[in-house]
C-alpha positions as CSV (number, residue, x, y, z in Angstrom):
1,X,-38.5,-6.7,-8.5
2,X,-37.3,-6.4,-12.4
3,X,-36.0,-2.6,-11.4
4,X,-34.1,-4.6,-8.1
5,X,-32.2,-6.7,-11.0
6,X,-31.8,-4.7,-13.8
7,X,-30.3,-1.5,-11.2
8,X,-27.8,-4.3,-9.8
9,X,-27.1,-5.6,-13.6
10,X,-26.5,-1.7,-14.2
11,X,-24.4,-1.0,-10.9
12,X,-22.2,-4.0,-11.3
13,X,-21.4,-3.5,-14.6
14,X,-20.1,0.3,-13.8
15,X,-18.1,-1.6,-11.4
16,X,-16.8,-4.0,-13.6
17,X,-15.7,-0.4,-15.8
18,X,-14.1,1.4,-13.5
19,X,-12.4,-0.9,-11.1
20,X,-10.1,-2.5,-13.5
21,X,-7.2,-0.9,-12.1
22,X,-5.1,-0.2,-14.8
23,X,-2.7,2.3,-14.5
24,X,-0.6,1.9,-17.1
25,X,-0.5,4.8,-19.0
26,X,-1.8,7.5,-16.7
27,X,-1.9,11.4,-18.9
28,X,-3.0,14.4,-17.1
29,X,-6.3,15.8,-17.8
30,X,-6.3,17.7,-21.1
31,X,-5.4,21.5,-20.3
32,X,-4.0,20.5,-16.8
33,X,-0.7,19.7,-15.7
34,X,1.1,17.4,-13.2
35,X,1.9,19.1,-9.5
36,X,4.2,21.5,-9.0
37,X,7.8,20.3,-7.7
38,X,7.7,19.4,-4.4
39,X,9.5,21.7,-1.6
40,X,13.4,20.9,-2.3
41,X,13.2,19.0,-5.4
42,X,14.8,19.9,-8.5
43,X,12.2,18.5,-11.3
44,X,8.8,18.0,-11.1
45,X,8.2,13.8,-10.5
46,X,6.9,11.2,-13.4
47,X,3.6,9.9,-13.4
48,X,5.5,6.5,-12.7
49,X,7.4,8.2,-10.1
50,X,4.1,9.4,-8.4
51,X,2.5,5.7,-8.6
52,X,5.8,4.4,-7.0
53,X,5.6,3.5,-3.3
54,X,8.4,4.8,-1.0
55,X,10.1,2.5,1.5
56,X,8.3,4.5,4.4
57,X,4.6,3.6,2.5
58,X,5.2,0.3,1.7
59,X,8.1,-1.5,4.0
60,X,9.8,-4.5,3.7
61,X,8.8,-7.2,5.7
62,X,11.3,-7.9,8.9
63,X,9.3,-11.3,10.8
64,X,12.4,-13.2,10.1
65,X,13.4,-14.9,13.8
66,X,16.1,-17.3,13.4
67,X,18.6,-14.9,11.6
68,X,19.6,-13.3,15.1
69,X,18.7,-15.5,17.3
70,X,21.0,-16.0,20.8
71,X,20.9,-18.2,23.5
72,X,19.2,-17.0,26.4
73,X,21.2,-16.1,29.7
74,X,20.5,-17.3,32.9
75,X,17.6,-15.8,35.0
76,X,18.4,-15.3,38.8
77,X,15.4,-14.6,39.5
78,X,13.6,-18.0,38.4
79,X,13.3,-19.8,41.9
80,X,11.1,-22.6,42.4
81,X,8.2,-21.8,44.8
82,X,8.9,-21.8,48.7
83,X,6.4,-23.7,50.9
């Protein structure tokens, strides 16, 4: 039971380390360097530019109704029941 708590004490508090989710200040690995240049481009991107969602990954919401909203025509097909 005392290895139960202490291995949860230990686990949570490697947790609590690494999932602080900084990422301010992000270097390469010493010795390695950023990705090549993607296909087309003319530099090779910024850290910050790399961290930075695109439109297409992150869009912006559109759930707004009322901003084009129109009256509705008339249906020709909404008859009342025949008997």
């Amino acid at each position: 039971m005392i290895r139960l708590i202490l291995l949860a004490g230990l686990t949570l508090s490697g947790l609590s380390l690494t999932a602080c989710g900084a990422a301010d200040g992000l270097e390469p690995a010493p010795g390695k360097s950023l990705p090549v240049a993607p296909y087309g481009a003319k530099t090779t991107p910024t850290p910050t530019a790399l961290l930075t969602p695109t439109p297409q990954q992150r869009p912006e919401r559109s759930d707004e109704l009322l901003t084009s909203s129109r009256e509705r025509r008339s249906d020709e097909f909404n008859l009342p029941p025949s008997n």
